[in-house]
VOVEX-144450 format. One record per residue (C-alpha): residue number from 1; x, y, z. Coordinates in Angstrom, 1 decimal. Layout:
<sites>
+-----+--------+--------+--------+
| num |      u |      v |      w |
+-----+--------+--------+--------+
| NUM |      X |      Y |      Z |
...
+-----+--------+--------+--------+
</sites>
This chain:
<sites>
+-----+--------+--------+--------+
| num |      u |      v |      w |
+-----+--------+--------+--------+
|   1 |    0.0 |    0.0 |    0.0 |
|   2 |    2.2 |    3.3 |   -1.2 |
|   3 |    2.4 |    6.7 |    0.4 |
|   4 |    1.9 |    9.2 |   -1.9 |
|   5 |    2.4 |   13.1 |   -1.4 |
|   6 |    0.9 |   15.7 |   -2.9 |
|   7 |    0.7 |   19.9 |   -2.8 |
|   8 |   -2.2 |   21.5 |   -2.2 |
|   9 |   -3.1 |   24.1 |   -4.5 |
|  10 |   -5.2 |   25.4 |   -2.0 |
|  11 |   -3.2 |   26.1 |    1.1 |
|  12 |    0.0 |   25.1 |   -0.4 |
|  13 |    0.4 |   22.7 |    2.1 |
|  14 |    2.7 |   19.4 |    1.8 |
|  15 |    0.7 |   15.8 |    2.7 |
|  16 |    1.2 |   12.5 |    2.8 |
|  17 |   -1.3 |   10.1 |    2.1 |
|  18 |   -2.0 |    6.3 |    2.5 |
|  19 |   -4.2 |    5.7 |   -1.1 |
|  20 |   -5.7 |    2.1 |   -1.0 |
|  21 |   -8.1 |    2.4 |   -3.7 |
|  22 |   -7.0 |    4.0 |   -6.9 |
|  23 |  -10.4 |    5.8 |   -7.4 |
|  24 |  -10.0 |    7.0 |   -3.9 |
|  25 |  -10.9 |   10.6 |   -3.5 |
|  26 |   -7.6 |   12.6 |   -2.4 |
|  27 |   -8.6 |   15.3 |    0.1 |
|  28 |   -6.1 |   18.0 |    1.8 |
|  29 |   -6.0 |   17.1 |    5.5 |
|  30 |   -5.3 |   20.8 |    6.4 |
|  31 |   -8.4 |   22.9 |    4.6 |
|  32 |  -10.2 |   20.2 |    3.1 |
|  33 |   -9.4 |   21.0 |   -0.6 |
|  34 |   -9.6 |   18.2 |   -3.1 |
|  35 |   -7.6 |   19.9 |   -5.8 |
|  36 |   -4.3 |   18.4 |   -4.9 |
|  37 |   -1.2 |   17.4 |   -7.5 |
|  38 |    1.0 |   14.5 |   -6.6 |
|  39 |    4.5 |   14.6 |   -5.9 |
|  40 |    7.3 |   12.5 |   -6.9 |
|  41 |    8.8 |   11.6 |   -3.6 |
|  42 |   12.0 |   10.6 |   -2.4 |
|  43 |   12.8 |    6.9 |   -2.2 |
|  44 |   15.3 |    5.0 |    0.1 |
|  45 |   17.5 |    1.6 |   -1.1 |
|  46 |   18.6 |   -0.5 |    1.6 |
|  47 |   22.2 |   -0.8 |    2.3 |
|  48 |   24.0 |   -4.3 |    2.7 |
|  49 |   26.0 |   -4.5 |    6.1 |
|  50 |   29.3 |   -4.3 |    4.1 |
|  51 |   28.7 |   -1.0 |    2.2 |
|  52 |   27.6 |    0.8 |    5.3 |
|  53 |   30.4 |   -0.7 |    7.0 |
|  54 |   32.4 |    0.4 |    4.1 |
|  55 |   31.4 |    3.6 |    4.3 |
|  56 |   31.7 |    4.6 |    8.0 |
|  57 |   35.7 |    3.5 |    6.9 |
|  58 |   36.3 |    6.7 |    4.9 |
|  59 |   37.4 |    9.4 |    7.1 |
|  60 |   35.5 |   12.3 |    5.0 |
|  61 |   32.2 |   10.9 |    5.8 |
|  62 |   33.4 |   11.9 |   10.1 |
|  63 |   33.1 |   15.5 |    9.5 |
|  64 |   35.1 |   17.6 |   12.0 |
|  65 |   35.5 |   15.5 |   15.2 |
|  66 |   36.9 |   16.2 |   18.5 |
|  67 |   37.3 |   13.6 |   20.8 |
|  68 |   37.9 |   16.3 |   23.1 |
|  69 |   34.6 |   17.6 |   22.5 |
|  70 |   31.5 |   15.6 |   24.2 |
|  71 |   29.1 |   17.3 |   22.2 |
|  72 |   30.9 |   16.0 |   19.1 |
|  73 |   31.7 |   13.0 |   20.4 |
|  74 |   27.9 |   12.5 |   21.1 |
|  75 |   27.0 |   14.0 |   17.4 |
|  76 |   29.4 |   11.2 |   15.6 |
|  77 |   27.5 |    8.4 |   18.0 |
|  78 |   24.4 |    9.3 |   16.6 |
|  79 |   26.0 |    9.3 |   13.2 |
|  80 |   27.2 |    5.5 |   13.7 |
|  81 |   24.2 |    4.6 |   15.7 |
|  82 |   21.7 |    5.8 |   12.5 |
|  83 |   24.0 |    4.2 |   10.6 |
|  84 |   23.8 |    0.8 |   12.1 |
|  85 |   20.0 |    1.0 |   13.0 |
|  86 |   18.4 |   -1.2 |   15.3 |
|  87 |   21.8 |   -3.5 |   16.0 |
|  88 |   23.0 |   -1.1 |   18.8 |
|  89 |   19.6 |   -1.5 |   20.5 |
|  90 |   16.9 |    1.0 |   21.6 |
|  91 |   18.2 |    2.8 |   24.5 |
|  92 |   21.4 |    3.9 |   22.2 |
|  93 |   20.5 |    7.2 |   22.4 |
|  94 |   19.7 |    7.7 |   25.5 |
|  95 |   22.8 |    6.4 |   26.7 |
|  96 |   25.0 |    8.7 |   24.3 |
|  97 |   23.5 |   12.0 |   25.5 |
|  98 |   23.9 |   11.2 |   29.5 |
|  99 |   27.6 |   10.0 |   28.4 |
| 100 |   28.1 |   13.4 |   26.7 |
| 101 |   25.9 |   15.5 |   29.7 |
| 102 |   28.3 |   13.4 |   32.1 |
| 103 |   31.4 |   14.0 |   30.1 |
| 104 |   30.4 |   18.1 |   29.6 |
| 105 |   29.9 |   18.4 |   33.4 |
| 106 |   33.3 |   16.6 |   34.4 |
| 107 |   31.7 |   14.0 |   36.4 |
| 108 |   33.1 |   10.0 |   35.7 |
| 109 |   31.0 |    7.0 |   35.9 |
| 110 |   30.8 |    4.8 |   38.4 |
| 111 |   32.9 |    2.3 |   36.0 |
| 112 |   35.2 |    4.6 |   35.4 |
| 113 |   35.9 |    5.7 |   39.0 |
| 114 |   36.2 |    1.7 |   40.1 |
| 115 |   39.2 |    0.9 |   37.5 |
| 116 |   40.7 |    4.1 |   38.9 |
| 117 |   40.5 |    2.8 |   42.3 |
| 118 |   42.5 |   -0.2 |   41.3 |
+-----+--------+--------+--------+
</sites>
């Protein structure tokens, strides 16, 4: 069942709709307005593990990092974990931005203070 998007010529608003009947009136969610033209969307092709493995490799892809930098540590994280979807599981994240909030204020974590203790 496609996703189409359309312009309306009415409000100039952008849509999306779900169409499963081609005779299916379309009508503009935002004024009502059934005089709507179709968009050619964008479409995505699904990576195999080896090209997007590939092409977190190249270094221009990293943009400007600085491991110094927590907040662009944390940006690059995001960058690999999109990258990698759903294999770094769901609370990836979360767990990136209190690193980063952690890192920014000073503060260690409790693992790191341990191994210091040894």
């Amino acid at each position: 069942m496609p996703i189409y998007e359309y312009r309306c010529n009415s409000c100039r608003k952008k849509i999306a709709l779900l169409i499963l009947n081609r005779s299916e009136q379309t009508i503009c969610s935002h004024c009502g307005s059934a005089d709507l033209r179709r968009l050619i969307s964008r479409f995505a092709a699904p990576k195999s593990e080896e090209a997007r493995l590939e092409s977190m490799a190249d270094p221009s892809k990293w943009g400007d990092i600085d491991e110094n930098n927590p907040a662009s540590m944390a940006r690059f994280m995001k960058k690999m974990g999109k990258e990698f979807g759903d294999e770094l599981g769901e609370d990836f994240n979360e767990e990136i931005e209190s690193a980063a909030e952690e890192a920014a204020h000073g503060g260690s974590s409790s693992d790191e203070s341990a191994s210091n203790d040894i």
